[in-house]
Kinemage of the C-alpha trace (Angstrom):
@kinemage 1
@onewidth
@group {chain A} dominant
@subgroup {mainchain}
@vectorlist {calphas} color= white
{ca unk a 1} P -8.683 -21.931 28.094
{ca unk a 2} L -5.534 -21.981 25.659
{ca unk a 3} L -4.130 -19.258 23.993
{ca unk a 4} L -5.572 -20.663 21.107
{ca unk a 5} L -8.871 -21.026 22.067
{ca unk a 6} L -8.713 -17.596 23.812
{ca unk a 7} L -7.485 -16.301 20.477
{ca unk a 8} L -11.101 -18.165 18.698
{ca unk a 9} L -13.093 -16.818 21.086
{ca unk a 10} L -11.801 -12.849 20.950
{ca unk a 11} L -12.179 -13.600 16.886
{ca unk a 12} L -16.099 -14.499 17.372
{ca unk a 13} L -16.532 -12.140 19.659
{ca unk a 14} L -15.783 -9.232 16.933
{ca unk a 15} L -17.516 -11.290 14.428
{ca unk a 16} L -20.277 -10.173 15.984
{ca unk a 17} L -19.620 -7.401 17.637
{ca unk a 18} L -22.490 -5.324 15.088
{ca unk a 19} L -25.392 -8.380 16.465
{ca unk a 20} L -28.447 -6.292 17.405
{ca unk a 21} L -26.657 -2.892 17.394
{ca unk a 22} L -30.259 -0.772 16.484
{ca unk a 23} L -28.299 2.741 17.653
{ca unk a 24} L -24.792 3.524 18.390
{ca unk a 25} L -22.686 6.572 19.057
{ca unk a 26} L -19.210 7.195 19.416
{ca unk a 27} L -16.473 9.605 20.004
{ca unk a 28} L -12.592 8.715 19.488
{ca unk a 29} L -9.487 10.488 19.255
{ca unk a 30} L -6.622 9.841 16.395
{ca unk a 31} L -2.893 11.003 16.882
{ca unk a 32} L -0.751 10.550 13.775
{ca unk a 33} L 2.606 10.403 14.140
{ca unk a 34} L 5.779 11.179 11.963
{ca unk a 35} L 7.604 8.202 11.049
{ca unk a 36} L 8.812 8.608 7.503
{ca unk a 37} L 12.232 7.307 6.699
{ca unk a 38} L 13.528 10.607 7.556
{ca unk a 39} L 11.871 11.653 10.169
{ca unk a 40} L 14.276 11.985 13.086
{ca unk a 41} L 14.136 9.438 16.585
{ca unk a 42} L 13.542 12.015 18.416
{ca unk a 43} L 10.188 13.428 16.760
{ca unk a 44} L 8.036 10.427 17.036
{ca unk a 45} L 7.843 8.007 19.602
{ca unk a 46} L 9.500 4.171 19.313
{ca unk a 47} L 8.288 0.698 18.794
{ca unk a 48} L 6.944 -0.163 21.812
{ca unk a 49} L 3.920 -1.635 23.577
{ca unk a 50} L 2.488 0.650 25.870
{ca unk a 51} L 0.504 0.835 28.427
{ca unk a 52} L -3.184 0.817 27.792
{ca unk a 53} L -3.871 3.815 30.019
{ca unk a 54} L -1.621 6.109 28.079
{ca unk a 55} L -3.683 8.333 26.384
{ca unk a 56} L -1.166 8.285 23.441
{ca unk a 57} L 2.533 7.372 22.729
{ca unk a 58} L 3.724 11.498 22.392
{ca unk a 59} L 2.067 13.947 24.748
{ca unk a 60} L 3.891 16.784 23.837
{ca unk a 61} L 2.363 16.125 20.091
{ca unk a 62} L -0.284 18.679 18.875
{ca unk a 63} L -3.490 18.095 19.605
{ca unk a 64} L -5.497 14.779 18.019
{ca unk a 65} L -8.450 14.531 15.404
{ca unk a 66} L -11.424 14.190 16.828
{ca unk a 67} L -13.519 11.762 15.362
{ca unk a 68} L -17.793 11.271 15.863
{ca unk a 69} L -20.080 8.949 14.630
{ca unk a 70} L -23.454 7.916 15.038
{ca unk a 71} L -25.632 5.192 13.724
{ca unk a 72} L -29.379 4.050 13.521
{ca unk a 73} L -30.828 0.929 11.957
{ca unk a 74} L -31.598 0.588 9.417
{ca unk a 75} L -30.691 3.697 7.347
{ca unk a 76} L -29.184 6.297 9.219
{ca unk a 77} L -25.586 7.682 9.407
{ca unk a 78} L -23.552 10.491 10.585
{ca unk a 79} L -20.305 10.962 10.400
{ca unk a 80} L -17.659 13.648 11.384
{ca unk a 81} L -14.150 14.477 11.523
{ca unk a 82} L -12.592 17.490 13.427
{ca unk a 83} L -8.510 18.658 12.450
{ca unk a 84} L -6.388 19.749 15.247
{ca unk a 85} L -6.707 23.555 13.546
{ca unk a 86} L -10.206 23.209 14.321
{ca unk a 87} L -11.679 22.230 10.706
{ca unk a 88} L -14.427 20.247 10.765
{ca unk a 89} L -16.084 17.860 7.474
{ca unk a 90} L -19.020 15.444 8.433
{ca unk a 91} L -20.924 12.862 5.941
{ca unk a 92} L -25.122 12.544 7.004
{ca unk a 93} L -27.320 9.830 5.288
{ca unk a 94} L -31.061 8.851 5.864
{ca unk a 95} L -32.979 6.719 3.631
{ca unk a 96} L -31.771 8.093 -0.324
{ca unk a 97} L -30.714 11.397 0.833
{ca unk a 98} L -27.197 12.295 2.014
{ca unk a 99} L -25.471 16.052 2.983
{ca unk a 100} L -21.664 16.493 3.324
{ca unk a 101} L -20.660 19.417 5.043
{ca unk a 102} L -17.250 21.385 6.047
{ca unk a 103} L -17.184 23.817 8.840
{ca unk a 104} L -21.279 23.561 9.692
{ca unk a 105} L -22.015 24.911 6.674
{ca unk a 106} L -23.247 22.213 3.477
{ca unk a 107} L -21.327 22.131 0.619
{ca unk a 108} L -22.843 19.160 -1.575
{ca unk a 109} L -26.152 17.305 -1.142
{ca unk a 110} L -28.339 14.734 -3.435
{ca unk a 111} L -30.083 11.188 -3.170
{ca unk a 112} L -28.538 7.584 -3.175
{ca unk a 113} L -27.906 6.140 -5.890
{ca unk a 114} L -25.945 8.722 -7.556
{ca unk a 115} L -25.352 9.071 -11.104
{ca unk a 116} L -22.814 10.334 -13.223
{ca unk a 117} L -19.185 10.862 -11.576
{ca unk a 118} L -18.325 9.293 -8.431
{ca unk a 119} L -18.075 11.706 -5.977
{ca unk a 120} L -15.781 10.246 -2.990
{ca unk a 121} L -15.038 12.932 0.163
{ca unk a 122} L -13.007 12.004 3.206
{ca unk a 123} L -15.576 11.737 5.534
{ca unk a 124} L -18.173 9.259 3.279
{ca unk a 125} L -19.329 9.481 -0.418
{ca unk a 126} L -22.907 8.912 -1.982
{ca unk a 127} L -22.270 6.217 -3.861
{ca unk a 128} L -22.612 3.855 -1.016
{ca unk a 129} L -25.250 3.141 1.573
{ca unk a 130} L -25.950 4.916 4.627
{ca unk a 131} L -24.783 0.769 5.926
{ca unk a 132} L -21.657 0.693 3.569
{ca unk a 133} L -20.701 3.908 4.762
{ca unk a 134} L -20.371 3.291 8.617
{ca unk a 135} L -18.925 -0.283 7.776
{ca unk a 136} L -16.187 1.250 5.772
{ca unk a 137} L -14.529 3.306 9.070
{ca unk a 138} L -12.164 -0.052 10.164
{ca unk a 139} L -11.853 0.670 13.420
{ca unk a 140} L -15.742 0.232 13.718
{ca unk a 141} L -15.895 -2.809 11.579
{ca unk a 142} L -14.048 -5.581 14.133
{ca unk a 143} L -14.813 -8.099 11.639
{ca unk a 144} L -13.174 -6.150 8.927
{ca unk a 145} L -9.874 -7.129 11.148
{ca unk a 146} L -10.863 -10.985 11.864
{ca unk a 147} L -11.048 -11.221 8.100
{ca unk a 148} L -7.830 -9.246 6.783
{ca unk a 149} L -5.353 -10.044 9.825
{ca unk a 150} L -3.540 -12.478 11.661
{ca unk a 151} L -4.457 -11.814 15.540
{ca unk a 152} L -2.959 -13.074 18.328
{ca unk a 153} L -3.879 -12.140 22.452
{ca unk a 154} L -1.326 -11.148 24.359
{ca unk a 155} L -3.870 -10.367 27.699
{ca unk a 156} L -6.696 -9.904 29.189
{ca unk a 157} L -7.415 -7.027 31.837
{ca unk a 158} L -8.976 -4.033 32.452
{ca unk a 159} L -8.821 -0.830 30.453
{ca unk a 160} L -10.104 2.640 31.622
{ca unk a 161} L -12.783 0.314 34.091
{ca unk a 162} L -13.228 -1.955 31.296
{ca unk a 163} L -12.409 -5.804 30.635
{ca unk a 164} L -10.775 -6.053 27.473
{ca unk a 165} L -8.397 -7.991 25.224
{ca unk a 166} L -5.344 -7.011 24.096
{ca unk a 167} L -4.434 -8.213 20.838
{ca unk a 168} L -1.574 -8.185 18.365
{ca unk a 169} L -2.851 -8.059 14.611
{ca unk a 170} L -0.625 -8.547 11.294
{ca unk a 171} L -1.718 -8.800 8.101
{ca unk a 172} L -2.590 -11.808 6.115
{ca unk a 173} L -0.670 -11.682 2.867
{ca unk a 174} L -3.332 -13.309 0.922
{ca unk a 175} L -5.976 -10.787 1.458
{ca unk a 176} L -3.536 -8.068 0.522
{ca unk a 177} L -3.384 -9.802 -3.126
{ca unk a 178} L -6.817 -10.394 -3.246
{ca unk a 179} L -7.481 -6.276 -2.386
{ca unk a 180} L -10.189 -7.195 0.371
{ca unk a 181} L -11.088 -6.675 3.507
{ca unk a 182} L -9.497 -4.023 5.274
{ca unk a 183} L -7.086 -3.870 1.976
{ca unk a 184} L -9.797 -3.120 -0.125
{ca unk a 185} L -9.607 -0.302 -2.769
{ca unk a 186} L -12.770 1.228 -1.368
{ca unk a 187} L -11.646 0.964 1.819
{ca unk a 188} L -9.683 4.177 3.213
{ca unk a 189} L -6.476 2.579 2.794
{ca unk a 190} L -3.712 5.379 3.916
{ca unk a 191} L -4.540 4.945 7.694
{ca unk a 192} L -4.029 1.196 7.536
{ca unk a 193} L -1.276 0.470 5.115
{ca unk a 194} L 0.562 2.933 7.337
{ca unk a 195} L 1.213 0.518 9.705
{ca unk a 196} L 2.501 -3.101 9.363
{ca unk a 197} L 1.908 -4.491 12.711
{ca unk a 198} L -1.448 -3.327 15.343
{ca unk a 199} L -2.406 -3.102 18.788
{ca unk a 200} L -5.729 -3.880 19.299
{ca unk a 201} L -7.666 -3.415 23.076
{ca unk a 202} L -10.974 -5.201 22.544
{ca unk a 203} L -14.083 -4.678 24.758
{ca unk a 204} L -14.493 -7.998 26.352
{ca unk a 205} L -18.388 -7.488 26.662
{ca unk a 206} L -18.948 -5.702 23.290
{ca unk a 207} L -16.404 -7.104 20.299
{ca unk a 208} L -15.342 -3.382 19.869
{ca unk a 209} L -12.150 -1.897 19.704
{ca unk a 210} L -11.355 0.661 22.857
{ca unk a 211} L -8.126 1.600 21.532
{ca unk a 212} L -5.996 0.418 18.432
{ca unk a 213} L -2.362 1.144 17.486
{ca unk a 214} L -0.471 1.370 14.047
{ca unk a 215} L 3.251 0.473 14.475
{ca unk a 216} L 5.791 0.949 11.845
{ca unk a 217} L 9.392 0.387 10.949
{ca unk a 218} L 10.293 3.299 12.047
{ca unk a 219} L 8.196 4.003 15.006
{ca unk a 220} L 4.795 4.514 15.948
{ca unk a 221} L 2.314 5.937 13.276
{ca unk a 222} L -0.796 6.555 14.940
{ca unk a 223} L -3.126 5.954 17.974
{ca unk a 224} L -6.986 5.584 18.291
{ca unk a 225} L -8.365 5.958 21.616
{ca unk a 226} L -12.162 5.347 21.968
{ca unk a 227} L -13.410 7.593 24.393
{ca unk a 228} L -17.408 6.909 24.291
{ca unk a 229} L -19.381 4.220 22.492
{ca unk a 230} L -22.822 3.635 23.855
{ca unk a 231} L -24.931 0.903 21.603
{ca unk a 232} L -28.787 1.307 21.754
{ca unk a 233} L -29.513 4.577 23.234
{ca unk a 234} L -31.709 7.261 22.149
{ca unk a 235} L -30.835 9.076 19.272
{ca unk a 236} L -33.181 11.351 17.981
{ca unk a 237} L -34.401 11.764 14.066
{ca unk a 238} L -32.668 15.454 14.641
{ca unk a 239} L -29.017 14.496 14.693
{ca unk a 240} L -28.939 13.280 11.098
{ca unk a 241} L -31.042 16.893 9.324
């Protein structure tokens, strides 16, 4: 096929990558990188496309987040984020009722819908649905990325045993000035509006991302690396008390 058709046919594929997901849990890794306008060359790694087996772009850097996240259809979400120092805040939701927790222990609970003052955290708020919530993490929402960016593939091979794409992904201007998409307000916008051009590895089978890459002016400013999804396995009621 041509590169253009190739190119239509990555897009539908993460169009529907979510299709009859019932279950689905996943582990990643995130490295964030300094790249500020004064950060010095030698701190953070350069512009560059690298190889897809790379774990990340630094590897003397300090260690990554850790990032986990499970879903089950219809109303079921879980969602947690682990620091480098060890620090860990997770968001659960099932049915109207939703926990947020920091180290294990819970700091804030209620029902959905919430009254009164929003109440955002990092890791998910109440004022959206256990749904809204997992769609909200971009680099589990592939059509998030089909609508909000330009994308372009560069390949297609094999990643850590898998086929995948790899895809270049800028952002479309006019979905910036509209605030949607990925550029929506309620979106977590620091992670992507630190970069201004992506890497994106897509699982030829699946429409999800295996790894994704922000790159900057002045270097790169993070890495994802998706180290297990499984889609319709067993998860048990227990994982979201």
């Amino acid at each position: 096929m041509s590169d253009a058709q190739e190119t239509d046919y990555v897009r539908i594929l993460m169009l529907h990558a979510w299709d009859n997901v019932d279950t689905l849990r996943v582990v990643a890794r995130l490295q964030n990188y300094n790249v500020g306008e004064d950060a010095q060359p030698q701190r953070h790694p350069p512009w560059q496309f690298l190889n897809p087996t790379a774990l990340f772009a630094f590897f003397n850097h300090s260690e990554p987040w850790t990032l986990r996240a499970w879903w089950k259809s219809p109303d079921a979400w879980r969602y947690a984020e682990r620091s480098p120092d060890g620090a860990e805040e997770e968001y659960i939701t099932t049915a109207h009722h939703w926990t947020y927790r920091v180290n294990h222990q819970p700091r804030a609970s209620g029902t959905y819908p919430m009254r009164g003052t929003p109440i955002i955290f990092k890791v998910g708020s109440p004022q959206w649905t256990a749904e809204a919530n997992c769609h909200r993490l971009g680099w589990l929402n592939p059509p998030l990325w089909v609508d909000s960016m330009h994308l372009v593939v560069l390949e297609h091979g094999m990643i850590h045993g898998y086929e995948a794409f790899h895809l270049v992904a800028y952002p479309d201007l006019n979905v910036i000035r509209m605030q949607q998409g990925l550029f929506d307000p309620a979106q977590d916008l620091e992670w992507i509006t630190a970069g201004h051009l992506f890497q994106l590895w897509v699982n030829a089978q699946t429409g999800f991302f295996l790894r994704l890459a922000a790159e900057a002016d002045n270097g790169r400013a993070w890495d994802l690396l998706v180290d297990t999804l499984e889609i319709n396995g067993t998860i048990g009621a227990d994982m979201f008390d």
